[in-house]
N, C-alpha and C positions, 0 to 999 in steps of 0.2 A: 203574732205578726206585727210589725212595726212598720206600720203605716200613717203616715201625716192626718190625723181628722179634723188640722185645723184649719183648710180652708171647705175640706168636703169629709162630710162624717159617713154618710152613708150612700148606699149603692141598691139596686135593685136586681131582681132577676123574677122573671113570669113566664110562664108560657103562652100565654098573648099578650105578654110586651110589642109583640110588630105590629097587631093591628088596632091599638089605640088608639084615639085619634086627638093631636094635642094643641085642636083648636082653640085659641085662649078665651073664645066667646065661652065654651063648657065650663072654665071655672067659676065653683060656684060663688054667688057674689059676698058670702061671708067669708070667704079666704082672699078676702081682694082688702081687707080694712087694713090699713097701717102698714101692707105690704111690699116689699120690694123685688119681693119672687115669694116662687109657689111652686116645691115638692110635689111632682104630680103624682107619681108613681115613684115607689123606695123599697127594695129588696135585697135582702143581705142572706146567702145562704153558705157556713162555715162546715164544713165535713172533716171530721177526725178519720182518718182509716186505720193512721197506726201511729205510734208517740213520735214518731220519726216524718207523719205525711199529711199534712194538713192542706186544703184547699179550699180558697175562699171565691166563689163566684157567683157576679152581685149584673145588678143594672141598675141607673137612678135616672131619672129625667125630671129638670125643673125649668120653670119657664121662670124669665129672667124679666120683668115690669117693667125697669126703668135703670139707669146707668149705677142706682145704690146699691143693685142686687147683683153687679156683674160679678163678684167673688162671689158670690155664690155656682157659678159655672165654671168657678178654675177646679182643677184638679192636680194635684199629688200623689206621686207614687215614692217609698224609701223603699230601696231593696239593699241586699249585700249578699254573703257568701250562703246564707242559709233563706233569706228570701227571694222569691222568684216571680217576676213578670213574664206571665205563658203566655196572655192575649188583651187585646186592648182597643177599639175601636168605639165610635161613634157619630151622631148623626148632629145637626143644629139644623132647626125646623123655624119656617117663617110665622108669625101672628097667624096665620090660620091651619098652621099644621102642614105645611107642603114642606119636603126637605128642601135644604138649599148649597147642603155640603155634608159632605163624609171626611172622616178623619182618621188615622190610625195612630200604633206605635210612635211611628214614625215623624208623625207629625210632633212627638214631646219634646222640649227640652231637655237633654242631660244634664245635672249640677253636682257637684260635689256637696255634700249637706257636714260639712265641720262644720261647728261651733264654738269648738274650745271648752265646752264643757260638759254638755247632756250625757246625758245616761241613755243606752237603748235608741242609739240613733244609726239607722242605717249608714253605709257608708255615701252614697249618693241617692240623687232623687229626679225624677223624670216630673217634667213641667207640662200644663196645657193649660194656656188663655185661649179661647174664644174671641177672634177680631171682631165683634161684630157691634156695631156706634144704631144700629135700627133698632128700635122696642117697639113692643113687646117682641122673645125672640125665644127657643125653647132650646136647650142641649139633653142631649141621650147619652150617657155611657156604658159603657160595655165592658165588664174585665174577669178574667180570673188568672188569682196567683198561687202560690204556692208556698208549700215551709217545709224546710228540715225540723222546725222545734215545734215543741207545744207549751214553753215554760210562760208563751205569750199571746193569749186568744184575745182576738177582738171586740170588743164591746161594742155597745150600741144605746147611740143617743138621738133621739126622735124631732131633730132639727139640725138642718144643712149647718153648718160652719159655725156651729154657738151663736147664728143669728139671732137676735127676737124679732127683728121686722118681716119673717119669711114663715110662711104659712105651709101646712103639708097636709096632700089629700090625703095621700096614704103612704105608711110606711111597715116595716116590718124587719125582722131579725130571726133566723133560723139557727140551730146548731146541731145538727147531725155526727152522731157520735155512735160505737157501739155502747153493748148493754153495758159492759164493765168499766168501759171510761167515765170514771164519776165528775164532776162537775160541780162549780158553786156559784151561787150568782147571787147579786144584789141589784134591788130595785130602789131607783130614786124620784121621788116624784110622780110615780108610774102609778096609775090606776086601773091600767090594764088586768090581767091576768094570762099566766102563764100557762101554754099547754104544753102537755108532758104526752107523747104517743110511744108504741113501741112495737116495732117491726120489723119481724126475720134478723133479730141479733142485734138491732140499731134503734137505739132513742132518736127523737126528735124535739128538741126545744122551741118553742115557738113565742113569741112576742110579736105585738103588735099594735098599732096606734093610728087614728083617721082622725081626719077635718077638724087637725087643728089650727088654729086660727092665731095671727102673726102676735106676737105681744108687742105691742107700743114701745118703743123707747124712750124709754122718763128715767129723767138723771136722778140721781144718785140711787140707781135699783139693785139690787144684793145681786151678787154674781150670777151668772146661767146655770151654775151646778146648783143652784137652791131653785130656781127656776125648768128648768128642763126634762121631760122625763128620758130617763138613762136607766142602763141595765148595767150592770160591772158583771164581768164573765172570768172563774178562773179556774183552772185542773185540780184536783186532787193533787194526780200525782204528772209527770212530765218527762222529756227528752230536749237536753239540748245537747247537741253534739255526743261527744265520750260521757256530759254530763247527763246525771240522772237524777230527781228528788220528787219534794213531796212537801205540802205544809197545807195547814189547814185554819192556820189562826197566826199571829204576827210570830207569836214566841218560836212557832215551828219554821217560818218566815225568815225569822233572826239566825236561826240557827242552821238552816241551808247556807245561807250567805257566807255565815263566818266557818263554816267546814269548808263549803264546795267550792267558793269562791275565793275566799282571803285565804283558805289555811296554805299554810309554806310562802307566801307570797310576801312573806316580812323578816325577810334575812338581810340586813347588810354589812356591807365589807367588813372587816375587824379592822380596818384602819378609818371607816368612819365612823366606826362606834367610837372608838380611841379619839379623834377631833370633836364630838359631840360632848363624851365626858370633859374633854380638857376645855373646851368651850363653857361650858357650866360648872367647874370645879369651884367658882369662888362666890357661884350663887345658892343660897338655902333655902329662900323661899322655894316653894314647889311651883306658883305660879309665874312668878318672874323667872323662871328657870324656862317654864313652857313658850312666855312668851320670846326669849333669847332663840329658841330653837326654831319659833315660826316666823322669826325675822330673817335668822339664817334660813329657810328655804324658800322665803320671797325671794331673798338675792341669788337664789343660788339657780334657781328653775324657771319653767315659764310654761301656760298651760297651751295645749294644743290636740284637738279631736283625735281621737286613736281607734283606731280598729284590729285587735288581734285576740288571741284563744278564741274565746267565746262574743267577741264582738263587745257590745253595747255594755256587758252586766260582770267582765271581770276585769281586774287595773293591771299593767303592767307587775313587773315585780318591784319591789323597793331599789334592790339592784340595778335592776332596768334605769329604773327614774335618776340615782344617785350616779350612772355613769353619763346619761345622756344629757339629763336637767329639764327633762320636758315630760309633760303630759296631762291626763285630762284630769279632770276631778275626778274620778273613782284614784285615779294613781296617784295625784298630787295626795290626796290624803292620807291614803296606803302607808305610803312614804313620811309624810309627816308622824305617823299612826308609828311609825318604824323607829324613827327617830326620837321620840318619845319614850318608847317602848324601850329602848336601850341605857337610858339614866331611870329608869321606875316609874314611870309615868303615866298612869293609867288613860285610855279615849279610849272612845266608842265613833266605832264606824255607822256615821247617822245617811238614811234617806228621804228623801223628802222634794217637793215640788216648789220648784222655784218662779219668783215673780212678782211683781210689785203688788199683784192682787194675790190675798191669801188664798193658801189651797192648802185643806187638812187632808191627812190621810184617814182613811175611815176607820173609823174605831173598833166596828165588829166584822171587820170584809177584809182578807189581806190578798191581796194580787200584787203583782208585781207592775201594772202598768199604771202605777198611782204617783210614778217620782220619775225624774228626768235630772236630778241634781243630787252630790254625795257633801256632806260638811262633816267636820269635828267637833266630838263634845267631851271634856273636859271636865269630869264629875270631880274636881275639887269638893272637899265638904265643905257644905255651906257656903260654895261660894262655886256653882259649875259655871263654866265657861265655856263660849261656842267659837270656832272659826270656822271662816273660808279659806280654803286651801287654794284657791286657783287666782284669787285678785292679791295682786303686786302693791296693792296700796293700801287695805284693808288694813286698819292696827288691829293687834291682838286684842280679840275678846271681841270685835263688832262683825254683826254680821248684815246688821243696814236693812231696808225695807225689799232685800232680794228675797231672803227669808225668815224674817222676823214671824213670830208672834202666830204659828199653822201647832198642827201636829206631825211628827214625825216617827221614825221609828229605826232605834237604836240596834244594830247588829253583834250582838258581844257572845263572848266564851259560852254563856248561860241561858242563851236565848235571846229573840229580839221583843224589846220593850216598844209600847209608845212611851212619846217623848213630848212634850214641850217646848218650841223653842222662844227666846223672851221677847216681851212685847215691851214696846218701849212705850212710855206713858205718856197721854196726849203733854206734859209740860215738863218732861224730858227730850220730845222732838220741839225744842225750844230753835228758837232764832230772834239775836235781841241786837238792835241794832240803835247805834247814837250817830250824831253828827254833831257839829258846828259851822255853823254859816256865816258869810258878810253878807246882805246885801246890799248893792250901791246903789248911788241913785241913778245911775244910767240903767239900773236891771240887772247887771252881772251879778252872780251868784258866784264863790271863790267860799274852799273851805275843806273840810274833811269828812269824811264819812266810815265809820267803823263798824262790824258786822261779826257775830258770832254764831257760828250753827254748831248745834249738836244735836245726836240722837238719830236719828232719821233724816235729818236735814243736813246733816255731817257731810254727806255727798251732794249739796247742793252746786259747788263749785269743782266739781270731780273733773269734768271735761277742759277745765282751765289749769290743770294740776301741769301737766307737765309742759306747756305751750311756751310758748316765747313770750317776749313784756309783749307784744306789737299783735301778738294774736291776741293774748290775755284782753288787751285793751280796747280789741276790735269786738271780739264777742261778751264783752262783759257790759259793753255800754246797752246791749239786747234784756238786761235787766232791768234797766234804770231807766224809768219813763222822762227825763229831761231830753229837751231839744237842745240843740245846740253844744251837745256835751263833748268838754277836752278833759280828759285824763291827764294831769302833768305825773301820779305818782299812783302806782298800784303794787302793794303787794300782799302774796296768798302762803300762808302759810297751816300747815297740818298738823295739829302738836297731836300725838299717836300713843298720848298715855292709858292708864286703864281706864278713862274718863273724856275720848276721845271730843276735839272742837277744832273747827276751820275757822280760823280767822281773816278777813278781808281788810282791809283797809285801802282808801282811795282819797287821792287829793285831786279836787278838782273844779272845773272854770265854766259857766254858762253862762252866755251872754242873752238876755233879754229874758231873762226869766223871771222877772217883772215887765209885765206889757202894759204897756198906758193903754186907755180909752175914755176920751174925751177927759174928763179934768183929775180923772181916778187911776190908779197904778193897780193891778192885780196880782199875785202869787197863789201857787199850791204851797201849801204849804207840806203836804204828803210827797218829799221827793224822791221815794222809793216804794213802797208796801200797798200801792193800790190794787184791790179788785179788781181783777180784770172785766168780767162779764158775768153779770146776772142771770141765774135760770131762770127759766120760762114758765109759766103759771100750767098745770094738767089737771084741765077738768074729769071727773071721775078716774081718778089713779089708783090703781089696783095695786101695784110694791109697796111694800114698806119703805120706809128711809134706809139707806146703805151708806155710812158715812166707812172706809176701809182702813182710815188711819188719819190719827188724829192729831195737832199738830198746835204749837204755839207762837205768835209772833209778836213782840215787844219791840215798841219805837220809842225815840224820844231826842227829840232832833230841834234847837237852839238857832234861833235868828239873830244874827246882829240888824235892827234894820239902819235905813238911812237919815242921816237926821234931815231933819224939815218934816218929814213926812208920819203923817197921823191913822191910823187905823180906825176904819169907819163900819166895818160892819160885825153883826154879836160876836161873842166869842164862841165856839165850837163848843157845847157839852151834851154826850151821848153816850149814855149805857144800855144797851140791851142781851137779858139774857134767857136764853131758851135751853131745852134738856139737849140740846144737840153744839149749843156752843154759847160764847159771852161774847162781849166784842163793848170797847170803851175806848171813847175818844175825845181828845178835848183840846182848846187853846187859851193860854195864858199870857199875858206883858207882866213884866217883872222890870221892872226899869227902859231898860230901849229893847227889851229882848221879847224874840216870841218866842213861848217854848209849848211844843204842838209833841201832846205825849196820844200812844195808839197801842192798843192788846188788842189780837183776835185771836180766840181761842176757839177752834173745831172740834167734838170729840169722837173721837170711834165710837163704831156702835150699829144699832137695828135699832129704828125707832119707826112710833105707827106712822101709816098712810096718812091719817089724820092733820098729822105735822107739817105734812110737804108743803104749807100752803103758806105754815109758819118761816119754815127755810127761804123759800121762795121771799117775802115781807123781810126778812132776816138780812140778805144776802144784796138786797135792792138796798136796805140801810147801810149796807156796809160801802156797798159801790159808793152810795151817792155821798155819803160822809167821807171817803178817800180823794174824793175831786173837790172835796170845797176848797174852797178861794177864800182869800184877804184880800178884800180890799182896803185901799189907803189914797187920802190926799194933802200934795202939797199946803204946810200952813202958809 
């Protein structure tokens, strides 16, 4: 069942759910620490009756502390052709537990839920905010829906909305199934223990978890899937539509997918085979061959949410794609997979979960509700290659911090593998930036500025890609900590070879960027690459370090100064380096010139608790070294 759990994960159902009482004085005062709501009551109960009839009917009720926790009261519903919204209603209750409104269906929002590219996404979705500005304040839901399939059973994770500021009295997870319908599940984090009962022909699966207590929010803490106890829930065996299968490990995984799903669904025209070879007849390389073919279907397509056969989990056909030019990432790579596959080109049909925060697929657990995104991999020997099929801008072979560096799993003739996809290395997401400057003696600052990104950082200027010079120049000055700043000359360029870099370059004018006070002139001399904000010191912090990707930045930026004028205070030198990153900075005269050279290096990684105190001392050096000042006086 494909259902939103990301603003609400779980639901409840009781038989004295009504006579609760959800006085907010009752909770108890150890779920009140670091909170911004509190899970009162959480019941999920999932019934198999037949591979064809699934129903899930749940209640949750949470009380909402203060305006941080109001997402935690929204709710989602995805439904489409095979899922079903039978009922839906609920209550919102005042600080001492008196109703104060009832709500139904009715009350939802309808949306269309495209995105242009997920995997397994309903076709629309029903909305509910909660108006309500008084705290503390308490919402009840009420629901049960329904399924044609069972290829997608719900899971359960024992915290509202992947919060950690929201605490839970009680929650739980039910799965009613008969004897025969087998079942697999994996525990994350869970210290629970599972009951297994069984009666008149029917298992019952049981989970469940109490007073737990909200986890603080302290920056840089490893994700909530390392954090949160979860259950991963998935069939043996299954019914989607006319479809039928079965897997029990990835390879059996891989190989439903590439039968039930892709087979036949990569034929096309014999006059676009025929333009494909003639397109590549004069290239030998195998790789420059692939990349010619993935630049022809950037031009040629464009991606947009689709829903047919089977919904969410099959692509169009190549056909389909190569007549219309549109579709989503399962098709767009179908198609490319196609096109490919027509000059001898071996890929694999990869899945995998998308998003700037890595998310692996599990190594021993294979379900299908572990990926929301399809790419291409390109097992050249000795030299694989990945794409995204569905970005228009994307050069061949990058696939950028959407899905860099997880575990995936590869869908081919032979079975499905896991996979790797590359991680880019903290001093490959480089970004190295020079300038040259005047300054005058009125203050004006007049000069150039030059800027290279790769790696990761490659899409730093993404949103300025196609824009006009006048937007370009509007949003770009939002980088550059100068006041007073005129752009006379900006241009962005994307060179999209196998070794992909964005280059910037800007000529430009600020007046008083030397400010006098009293007999002294001052400058930054940092006029780009400053820390923004330093984190906060956490006494007793329970996470380790979570740094998610690691990244390098090189300055080195050239002053003319003005003559008359004399620099009067030290010169900038600072190097510090800890296991989490380096960072060196310094100012030099060289004749009339100041040259103000800067590296900060962060790395990826998991490092102890211990540390955080270090980053914290680390990250306050870095701020306060990026704002220093020259001063200078008149001889």
């Amino acid at each position: 069942m494909r259902y939103c759990y990301s603003l609400l994960l779980l639901f409840c159902t009781s038989t004295v759910y009504a006579q609760q009482n959800y006085d907010v004085s009752l909770i108890p005062k150890e779920l009140l620490s670091h909170a911004n709501a509190v899970v009162r009551h959480d019941e999920t109960t999932v019934t198999v009756k037949n591979l064809d009839d699934v129903t899930q009917h749940a209640k949750y009720t949470v009380t909402i502390l203060n305006k941080n926790g109001d997402d935690e009261a929204n709710m989602y519903f995805f439904y489409d052709k095979t899922e079903h919204i039978k009922s839906v209603k609920g209550i919102i209750y005042d600080e001492t537990g008196k109703p104060i409104r009832k709500f139904n269906e009715g009350d939802f929002e309808d949306h269309s839920s495209a995105d242009g590219f997920s995997l397994f996404r309903g076709e629309r979705y029903k909305y509910y905010q909660p108006a309500i500005t008084t705290y503390p304040y308490t919402v009840s839901y009420e629901y049960e829906t329904s399924s044609d399939e069972t290829m997608f059973l719900p899971s359960w994770t024992a915290y509202p909305n992947h919060s950690k500021e929201a605490s839970v009295e009680y929650s739980s997870y039910k799965l009613i199934c008969k004897s025969d319908f087998n079942i697999r599940y994996k525990e994350l984090n869970y210290t629970g223990k599972v009951t297994v009962t069984e009666d008149k022909g029917f298992k019952t699966y049981s989970f469940e978890a109490s007073n737990l207590k909200a986890l603080r929010a302290e920056p840089y803490s490893p994700p909530n899937e390392k954090l949160f106890p979860t259950v991963q829930v998935a069939p043996e065996k299954f019914q989607y539509g006319d479809i039928s299968g079965s897997f029990t490990n990835w390879d059996e995984f891989g190989s439903f997918i590439y039968r039930k799903l892709l087979g036949n669904r990569q034929i096309l025209p014999p006059e676009t085979v025929a333009f494909i070879k003639d397109l590549t007849k004069d290239i030998t390389d195998p790789k420059l061959k692939a990349k010619k073919i993935y630049e022809y279907m950037q031009q040629k397509t464009r991606y947009v949410s689709v829903q047919i056969g089977i919904g969410g989990y099959q692509p169009f056909t190549a056909t389909e794609v190569d007549q219309s030019g549109y579709g989503d990432c399962k098709a767009l790579v179908n198609y490319t997979q196609s096109l490919l596959n027509s000059v001898g080109i071996e890929s694999y049909y990869i899945l995998n979960k998308s998003g700037n925060l890595k998310a692996n697929a599990l190594p021993d657990f294979a379900s299908m509700n572990q990926f929301d995104h399809v790419i291409l991999c390109l097992p050249f020997k000795n030299d694989t290659t990945w794409i995204d099929c569905t970005s228009k801008e994307n050069p061949f072979g990058y696939l950028g911090d959407f899905t860099d560096d997880r575990w995936v799993v590869a869908c081919t003739a032979t079975g499905g593998k896991l996979m790797h996809t590359p991680k880019y290395p903290t001093e490959g997401n480089k970004q190295t930036r020079t300038g040259n400057f005047i300054l005058a003696a009125d203050g004006t600052l007049t000069g150039q500025i030059k800027t290279e990104f790769k790696g990761t950082q490659y899409d730093n200027r993404e949103e300025l890609v196609n824009e006009t010079f006048a937007e370009q120049v509007k949003k770009v000055k939002d980088y550059y900590p100068i006041e007073n700043l005129n752009i006379t000359a900006y241009n962005l360029i994307q060179d999209k070879n196998l070794d992909p870099v964005t280059i910037e370059t800007i000529k430009l004018q600020a007046r008083d960027y030397m400010a006098p006070n009293g007999d002294r002139y001052f400058f930054t001399p940092n006029t780009a690459s400053r820390y923004i904000k330093p984190i906060k010191s956490v006494m007793n912090r329970i996470n380790d370090v979570y740094i998610n990707r690691g990244y390098l930045d090189v300055d080195e930026i050239s002053y003319d100064l003005p003559q008359g004028f004399t620099i009067t205070t030290k010169p900038l030198s600072m190097v510090l380096d800890q296991p989490f990153g380096k960072y060196s900075v310094s100012t030099e005269i060289i004749g009339h010139k100041l040259i103000y050279k800067r590296r900060l290096q962060l790395n990826s990684g998991t490092f102890s608790k211990e540390l955080y105190e270090n980053l914290v001392d680390f990250l306050q050096n870095v701020y306060d070294a990026d704002n220093y000042t020259v001063a200078m006086v008149k001889k």
